[in-house]
LOZA-579393 format. One line per field, with one value per residue: residue in three letters; residue number from 0; z, y, x of N, C-alpha, C in turn. Coordinates in nm, 2 decimals. Example, Ala and Ser with C-alpha at 12.3 -4.5 7.8 and 13.67 -1.06 7.14 Angstrom:
aa: [ALA / SER]
i: [0 / 1]
nZ: [0.78 / 0.71]
nY: [-0.57 / -0.22]
nX: [1.32 / 1.28]
caZ: [0.78 / 0.71]
caY: [-0.45 / -0.11]
caX: [1.23 / 1.37]
cZ: [0.78 / 0.79]
cY: [-0.33 / 0.00]
cX: [1.32 / 1.29]
// end
This chain:
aa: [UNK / UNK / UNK / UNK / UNK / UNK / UNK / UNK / UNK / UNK / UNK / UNK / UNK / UNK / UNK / UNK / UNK / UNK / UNK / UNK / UNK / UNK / UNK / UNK / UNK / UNK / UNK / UNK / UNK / UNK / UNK / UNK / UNK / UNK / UNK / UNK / UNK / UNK / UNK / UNK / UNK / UNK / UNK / UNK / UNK / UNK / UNK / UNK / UNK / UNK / UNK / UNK / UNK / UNK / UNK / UNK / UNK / UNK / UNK / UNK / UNK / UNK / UNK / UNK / UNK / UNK / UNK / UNK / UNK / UNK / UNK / UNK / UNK / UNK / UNK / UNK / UNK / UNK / UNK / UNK / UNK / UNK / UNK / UNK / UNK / UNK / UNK / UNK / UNK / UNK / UNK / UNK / UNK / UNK / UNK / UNK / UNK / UNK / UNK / UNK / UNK / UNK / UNK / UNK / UNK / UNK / UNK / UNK / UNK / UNK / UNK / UNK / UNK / UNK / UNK / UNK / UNK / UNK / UNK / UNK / UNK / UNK / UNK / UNK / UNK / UNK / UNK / UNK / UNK / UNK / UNK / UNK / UNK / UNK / UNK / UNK / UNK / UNK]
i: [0 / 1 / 2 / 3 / 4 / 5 / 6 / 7 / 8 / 9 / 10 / 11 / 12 / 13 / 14 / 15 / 16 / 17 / 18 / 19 / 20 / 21 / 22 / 23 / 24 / 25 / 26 / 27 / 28 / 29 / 30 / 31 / 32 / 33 / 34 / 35 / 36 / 37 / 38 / 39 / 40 / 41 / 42 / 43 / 44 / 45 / 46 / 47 / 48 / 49 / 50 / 51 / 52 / 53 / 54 / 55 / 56 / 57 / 58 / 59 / 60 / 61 / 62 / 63 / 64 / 65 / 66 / 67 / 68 / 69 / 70 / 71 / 72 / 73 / 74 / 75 / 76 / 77 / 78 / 79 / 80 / 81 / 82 / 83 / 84 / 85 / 86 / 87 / 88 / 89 / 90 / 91 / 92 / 93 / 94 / 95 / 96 / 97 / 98 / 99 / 100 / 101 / 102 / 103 / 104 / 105 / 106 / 107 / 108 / 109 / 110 / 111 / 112 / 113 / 114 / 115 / 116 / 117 / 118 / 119 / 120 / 121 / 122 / 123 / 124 / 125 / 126 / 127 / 128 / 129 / 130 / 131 / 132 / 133 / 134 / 135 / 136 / 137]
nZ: [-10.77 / -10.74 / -10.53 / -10.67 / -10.89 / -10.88 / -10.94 / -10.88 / -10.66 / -10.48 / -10.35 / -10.12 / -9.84 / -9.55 / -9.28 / -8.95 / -8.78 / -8.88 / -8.82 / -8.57 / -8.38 / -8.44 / -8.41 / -8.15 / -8.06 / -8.16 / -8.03 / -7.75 / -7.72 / -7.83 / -7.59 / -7.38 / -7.54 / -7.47 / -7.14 / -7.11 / -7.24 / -7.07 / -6.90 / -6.90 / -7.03 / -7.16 / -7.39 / -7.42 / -7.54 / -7.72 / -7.91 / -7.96 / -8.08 / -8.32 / -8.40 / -8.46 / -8.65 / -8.83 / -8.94 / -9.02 / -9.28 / -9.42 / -9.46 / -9.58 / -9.81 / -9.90 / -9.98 / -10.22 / -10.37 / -10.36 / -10.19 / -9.94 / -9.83 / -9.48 / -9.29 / -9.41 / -9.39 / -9.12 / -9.02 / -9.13 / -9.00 / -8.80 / -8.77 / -8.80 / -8.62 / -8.46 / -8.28 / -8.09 / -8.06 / -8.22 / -8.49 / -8.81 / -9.14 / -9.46 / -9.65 / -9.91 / -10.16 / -10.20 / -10.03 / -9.76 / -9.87 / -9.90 / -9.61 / -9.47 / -9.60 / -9.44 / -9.18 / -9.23 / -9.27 / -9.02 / -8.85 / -8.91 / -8.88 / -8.82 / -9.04 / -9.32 / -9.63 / -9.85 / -10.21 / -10.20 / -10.06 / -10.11 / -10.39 / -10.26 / -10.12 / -10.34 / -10.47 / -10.28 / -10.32 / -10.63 / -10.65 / -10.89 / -11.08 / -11.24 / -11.31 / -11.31 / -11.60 / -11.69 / -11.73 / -11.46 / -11.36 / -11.10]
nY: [-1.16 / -1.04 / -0.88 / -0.69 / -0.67 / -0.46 / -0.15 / 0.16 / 0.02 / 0.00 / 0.19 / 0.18 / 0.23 / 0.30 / 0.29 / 0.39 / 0.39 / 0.24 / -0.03 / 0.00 / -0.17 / -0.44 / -0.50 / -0.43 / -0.61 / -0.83 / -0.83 / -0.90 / -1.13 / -1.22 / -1.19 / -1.36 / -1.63 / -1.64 / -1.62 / -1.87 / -2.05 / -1.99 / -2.15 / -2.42 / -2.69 / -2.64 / -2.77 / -2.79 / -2.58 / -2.55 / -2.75 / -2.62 / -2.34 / -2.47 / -2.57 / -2.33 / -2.25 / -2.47 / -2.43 / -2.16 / -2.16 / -2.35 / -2.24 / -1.96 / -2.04 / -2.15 / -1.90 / -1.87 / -2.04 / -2.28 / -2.61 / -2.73 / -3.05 / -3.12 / -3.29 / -3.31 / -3.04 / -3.01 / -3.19 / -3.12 / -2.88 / -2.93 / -3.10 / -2.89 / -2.77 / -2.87 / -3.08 / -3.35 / -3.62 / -3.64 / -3.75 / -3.82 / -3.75 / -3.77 / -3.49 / -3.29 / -3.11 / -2.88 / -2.84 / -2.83 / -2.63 / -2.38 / -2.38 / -2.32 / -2.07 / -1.93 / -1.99 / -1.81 / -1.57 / -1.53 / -1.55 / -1.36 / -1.06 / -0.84 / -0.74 / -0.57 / -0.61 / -0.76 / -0.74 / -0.99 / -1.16 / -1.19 / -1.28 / -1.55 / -1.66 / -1.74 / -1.90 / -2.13 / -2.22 / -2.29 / -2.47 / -2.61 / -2.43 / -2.45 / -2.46 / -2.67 / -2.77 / -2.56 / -2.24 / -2.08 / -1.80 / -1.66]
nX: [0.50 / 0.81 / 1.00 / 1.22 / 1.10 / 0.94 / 0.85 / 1.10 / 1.24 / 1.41 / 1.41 / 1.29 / 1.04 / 0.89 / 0.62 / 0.69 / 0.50 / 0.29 / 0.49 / 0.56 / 0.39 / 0.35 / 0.63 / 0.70 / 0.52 / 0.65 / 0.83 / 0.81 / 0.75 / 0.97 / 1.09 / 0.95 / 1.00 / 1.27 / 1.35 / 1.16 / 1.35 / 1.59 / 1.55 / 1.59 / 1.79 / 2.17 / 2.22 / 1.93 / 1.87 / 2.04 / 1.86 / 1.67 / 1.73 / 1.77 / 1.56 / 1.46 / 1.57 / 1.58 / 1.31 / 1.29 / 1.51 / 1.38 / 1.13 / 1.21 / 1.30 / 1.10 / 0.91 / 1.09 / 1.01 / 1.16 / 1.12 / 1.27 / 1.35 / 1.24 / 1.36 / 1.63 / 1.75 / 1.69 / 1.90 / 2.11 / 2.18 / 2.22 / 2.43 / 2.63 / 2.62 / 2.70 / 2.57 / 2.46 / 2.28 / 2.10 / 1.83 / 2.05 / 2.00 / 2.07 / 2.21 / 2.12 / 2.38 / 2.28 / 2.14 / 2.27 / 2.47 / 2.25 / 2.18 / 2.46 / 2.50 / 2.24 / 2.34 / 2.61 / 2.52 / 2.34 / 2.56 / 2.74 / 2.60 / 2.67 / 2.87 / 2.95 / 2.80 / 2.92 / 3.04 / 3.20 / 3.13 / 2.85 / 2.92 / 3.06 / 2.85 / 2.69 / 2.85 / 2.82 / 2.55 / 2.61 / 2.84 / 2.99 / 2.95 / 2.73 / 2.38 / 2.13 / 2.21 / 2.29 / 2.53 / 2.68 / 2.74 / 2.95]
caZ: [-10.81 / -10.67 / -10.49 / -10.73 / -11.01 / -10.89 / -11.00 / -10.76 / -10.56 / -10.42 / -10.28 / -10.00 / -9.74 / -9.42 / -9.18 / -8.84 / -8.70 / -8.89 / -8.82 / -8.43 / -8.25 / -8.45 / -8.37 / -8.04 / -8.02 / -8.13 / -7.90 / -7.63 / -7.77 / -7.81 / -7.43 / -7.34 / -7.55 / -7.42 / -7.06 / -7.11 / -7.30 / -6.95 / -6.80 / -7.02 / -7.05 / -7.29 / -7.48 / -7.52 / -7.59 / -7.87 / -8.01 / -7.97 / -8.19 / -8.46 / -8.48 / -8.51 / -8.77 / -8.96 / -9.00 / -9.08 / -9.37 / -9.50 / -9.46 / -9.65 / -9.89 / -9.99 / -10.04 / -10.35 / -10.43 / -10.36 / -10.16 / -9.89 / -9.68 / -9.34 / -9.23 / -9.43 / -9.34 / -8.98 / -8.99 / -9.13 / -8.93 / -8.67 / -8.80 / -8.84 / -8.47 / -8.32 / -8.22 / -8.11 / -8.01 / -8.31 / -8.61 / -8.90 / -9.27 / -9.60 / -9.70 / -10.06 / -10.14 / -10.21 / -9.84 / -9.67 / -9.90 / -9.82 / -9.45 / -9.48 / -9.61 / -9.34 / -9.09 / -9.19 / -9.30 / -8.87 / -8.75 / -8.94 / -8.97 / -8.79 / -9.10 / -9.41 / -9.71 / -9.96 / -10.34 / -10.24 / -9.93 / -10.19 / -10.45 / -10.16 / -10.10 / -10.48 / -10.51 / -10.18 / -10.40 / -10.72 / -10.70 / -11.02 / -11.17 / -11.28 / -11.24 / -11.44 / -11.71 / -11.73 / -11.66 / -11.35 / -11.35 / -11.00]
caY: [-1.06 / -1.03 / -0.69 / -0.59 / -0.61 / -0.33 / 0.02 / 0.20 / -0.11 / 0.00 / 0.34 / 0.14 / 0.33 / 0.23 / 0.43 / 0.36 / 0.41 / 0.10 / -0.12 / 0.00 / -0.21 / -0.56 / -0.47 / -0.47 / -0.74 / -0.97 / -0.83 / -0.93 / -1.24 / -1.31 / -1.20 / -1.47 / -1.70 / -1.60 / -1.65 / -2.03 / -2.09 / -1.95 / -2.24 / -2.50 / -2.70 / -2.56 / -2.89 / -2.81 / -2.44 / -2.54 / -2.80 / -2.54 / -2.27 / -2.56 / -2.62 / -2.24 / -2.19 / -2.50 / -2.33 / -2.04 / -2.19 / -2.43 / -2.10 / -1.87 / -2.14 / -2.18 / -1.83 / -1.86 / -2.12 / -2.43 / -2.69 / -2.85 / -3.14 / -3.06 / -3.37 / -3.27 / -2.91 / -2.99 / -3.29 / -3.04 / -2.78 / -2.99 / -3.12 / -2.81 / -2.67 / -3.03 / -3.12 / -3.50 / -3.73 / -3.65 / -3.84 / -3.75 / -3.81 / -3.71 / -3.41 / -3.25 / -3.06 / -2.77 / -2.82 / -2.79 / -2.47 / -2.33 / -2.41 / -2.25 / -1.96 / -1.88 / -1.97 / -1.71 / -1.44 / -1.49 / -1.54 / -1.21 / -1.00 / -0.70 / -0.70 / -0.52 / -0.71 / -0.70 / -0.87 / -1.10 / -1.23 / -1.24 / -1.42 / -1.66 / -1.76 / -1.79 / -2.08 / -2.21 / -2.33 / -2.38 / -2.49 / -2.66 / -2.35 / -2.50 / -2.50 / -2.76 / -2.76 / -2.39 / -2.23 / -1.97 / -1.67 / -1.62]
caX: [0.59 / 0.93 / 1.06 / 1.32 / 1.05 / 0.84 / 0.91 / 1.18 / 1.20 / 1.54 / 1.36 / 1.23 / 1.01 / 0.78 / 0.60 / 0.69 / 0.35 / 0.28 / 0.56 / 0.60 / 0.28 / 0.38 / 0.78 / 0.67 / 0.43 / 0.73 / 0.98 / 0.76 / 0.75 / 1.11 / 1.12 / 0.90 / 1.13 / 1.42 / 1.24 / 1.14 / 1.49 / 1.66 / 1.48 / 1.63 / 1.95 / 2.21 / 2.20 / 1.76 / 1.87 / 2.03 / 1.79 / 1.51 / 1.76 / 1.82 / 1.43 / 1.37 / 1.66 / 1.52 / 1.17 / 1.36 / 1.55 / 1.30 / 1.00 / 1.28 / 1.31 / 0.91 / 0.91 / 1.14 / 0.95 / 1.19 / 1.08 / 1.34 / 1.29 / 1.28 / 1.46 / 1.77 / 1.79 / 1.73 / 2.02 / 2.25 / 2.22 / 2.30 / 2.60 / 2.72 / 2.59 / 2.78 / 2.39 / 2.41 / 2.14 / 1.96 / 1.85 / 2.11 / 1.95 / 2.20 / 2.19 / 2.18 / 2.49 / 2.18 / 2.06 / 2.44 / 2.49 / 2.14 / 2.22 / 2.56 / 2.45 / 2.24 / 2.41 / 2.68 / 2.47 / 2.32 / 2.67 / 2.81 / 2.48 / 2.70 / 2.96 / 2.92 / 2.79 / 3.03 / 3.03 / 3.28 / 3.05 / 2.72 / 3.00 / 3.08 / 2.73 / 2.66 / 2.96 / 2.76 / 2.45 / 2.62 / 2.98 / 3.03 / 2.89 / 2.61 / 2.21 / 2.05 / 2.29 / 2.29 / 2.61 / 2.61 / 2.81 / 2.97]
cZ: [-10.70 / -10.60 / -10.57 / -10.86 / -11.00 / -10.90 / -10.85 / -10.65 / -10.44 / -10.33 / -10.18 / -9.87 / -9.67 / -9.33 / -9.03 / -8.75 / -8.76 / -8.87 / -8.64 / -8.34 / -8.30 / -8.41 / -8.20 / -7.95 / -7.98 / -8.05 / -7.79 / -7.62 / -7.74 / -7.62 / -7.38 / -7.38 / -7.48 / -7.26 / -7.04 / -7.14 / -7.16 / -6.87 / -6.82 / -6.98 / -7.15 / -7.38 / -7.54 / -7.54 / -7.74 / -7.96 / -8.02 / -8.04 / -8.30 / -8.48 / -8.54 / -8.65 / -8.87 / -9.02 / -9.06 / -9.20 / -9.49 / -9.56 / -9.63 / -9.79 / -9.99 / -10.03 / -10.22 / -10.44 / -10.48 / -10.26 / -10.09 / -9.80 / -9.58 / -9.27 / -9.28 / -9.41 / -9.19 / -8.96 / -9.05 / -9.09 / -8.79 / -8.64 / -8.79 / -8.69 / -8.35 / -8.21 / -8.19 / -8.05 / -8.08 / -8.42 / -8.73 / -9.07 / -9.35 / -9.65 / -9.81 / -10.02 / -10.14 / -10.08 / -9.77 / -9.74 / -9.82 / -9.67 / -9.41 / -9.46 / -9.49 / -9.18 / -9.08 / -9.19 / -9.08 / -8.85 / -8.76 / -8.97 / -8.91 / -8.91 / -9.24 / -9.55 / -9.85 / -10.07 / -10.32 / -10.15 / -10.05 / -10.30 / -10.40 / -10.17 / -10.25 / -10.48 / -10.41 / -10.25 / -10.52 / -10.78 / -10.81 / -11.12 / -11.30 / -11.24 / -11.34 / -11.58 / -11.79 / -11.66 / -11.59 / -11.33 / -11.25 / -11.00]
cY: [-1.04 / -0.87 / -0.58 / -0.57 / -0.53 / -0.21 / 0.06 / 0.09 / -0.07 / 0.15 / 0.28 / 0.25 / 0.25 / 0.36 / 0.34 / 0.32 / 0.26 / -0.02 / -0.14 / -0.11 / -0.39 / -0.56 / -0.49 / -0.60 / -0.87 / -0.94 / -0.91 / -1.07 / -1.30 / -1.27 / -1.37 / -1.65 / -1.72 / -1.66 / -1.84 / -2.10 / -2.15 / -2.10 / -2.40 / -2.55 / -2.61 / -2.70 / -2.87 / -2.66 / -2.48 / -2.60 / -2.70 / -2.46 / -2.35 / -2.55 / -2.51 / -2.22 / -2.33 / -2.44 / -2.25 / -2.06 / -2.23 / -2.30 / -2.01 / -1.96 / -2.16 / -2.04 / -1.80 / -1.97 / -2.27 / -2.50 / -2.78 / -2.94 / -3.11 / -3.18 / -3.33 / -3.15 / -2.95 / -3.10 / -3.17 / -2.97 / -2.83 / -3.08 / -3.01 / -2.71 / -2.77 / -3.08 / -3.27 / -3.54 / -3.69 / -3.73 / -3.79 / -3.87 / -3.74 / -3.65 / -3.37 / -3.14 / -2.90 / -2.73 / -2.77 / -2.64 / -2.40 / -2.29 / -2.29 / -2.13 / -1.88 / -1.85 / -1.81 / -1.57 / -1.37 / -1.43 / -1.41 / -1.16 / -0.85 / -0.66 / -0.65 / -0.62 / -0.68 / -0.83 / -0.93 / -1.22 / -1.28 / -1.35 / -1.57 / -1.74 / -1.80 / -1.91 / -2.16 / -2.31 / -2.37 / -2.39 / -2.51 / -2.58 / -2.38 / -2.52 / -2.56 / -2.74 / -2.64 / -2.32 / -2.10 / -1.92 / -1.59 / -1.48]
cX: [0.70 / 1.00 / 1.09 / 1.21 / 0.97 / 0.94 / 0.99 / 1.17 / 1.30 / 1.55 / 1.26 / 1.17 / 0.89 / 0.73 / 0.61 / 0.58 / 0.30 / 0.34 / 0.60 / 0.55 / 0.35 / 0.51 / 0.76 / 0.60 / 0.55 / 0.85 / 0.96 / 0.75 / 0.87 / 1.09 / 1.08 / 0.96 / 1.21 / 1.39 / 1.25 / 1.28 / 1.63 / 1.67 / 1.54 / 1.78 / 2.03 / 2.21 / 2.01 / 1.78 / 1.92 / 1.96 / 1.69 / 1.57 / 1.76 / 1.67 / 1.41 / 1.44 / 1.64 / 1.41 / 1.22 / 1.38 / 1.46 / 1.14 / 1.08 / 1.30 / 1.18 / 0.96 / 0.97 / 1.06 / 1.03 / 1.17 / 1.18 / 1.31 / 1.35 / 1.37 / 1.60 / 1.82 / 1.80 / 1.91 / 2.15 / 2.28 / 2.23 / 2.39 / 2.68 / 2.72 / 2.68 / 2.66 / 2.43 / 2.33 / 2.05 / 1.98 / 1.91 / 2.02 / 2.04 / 2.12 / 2.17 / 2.32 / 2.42 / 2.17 / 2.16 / 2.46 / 2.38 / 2.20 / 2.38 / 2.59 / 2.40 / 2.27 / 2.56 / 2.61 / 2.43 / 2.43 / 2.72 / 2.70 / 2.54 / 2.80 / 2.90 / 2.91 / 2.87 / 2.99 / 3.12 / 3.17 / 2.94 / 2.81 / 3.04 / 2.98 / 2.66 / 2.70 / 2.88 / 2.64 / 2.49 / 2.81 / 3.07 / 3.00 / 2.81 / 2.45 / 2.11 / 2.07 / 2.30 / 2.42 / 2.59 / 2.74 / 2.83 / 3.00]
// end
């Protein structure tokens, strides 16, 4: 079951007391990241962001329940990071949208999300305004 299909989905609520100890756990965590990163060239700082923002992608991806290869997510997003010395495989035009996507949603995640931005990233997965011969209504 998907979010929006439960009753008041959009009346979202949490209790802090439950969300505080793991909020914490992984702060401590990125520290420790952040930490070993320090330690690092900027050339293995950024392949170690590209690996985590492929997982990311490819993870955020199962969830919906499609299925990308990790070789072409990671090759694109390090086309698009100016990554070299890695192995580039051809992308789908899916995978580079995908990829796109999150990349800007990171890059701008302090700007307000507006329906031209969500319309943006629509044309990103289906340009030709089409999804398996179904037409899609930017």
């Amino acid at each position: 079951m998907y979010i929006h299909e439960h009753e008041n989905w959009t009346d979202f609520r949490w209790s802090n007391e439950a969300v505080a100890l793991p909020l914490d756990e992984v702060c401590r965590e990125q520290g420790k990241l952040v930490g070993r990163l320090s330690n690092l060239g900027f050339d293995s700082q950024l392949k170690a962001m590209a690996e985590n923002l492929t997982r990311d992608v490819v993870y955020s991806s199962e969830i919906e329940g499609i299925r990308l290869n990790v070789d072409e997510v990671r090759s694109s997003i390090a086309r698009r990071l100016g990554i070299e010395g890695m192995k580039f495989t051809p992308s789908s035009h899916y995978v580079d949208g995908v990829v796109a996507v999150m990349l800007d949603a990171m890059e701008h995640f302090d700007q307000p999300l507006t329906k031209e931005k969500l319309c943006g990233w629509q044309s990103a997965f289906f340009p030709s305004g089409f999804s398996e011969g179904s037409s899609i209504e930017v």
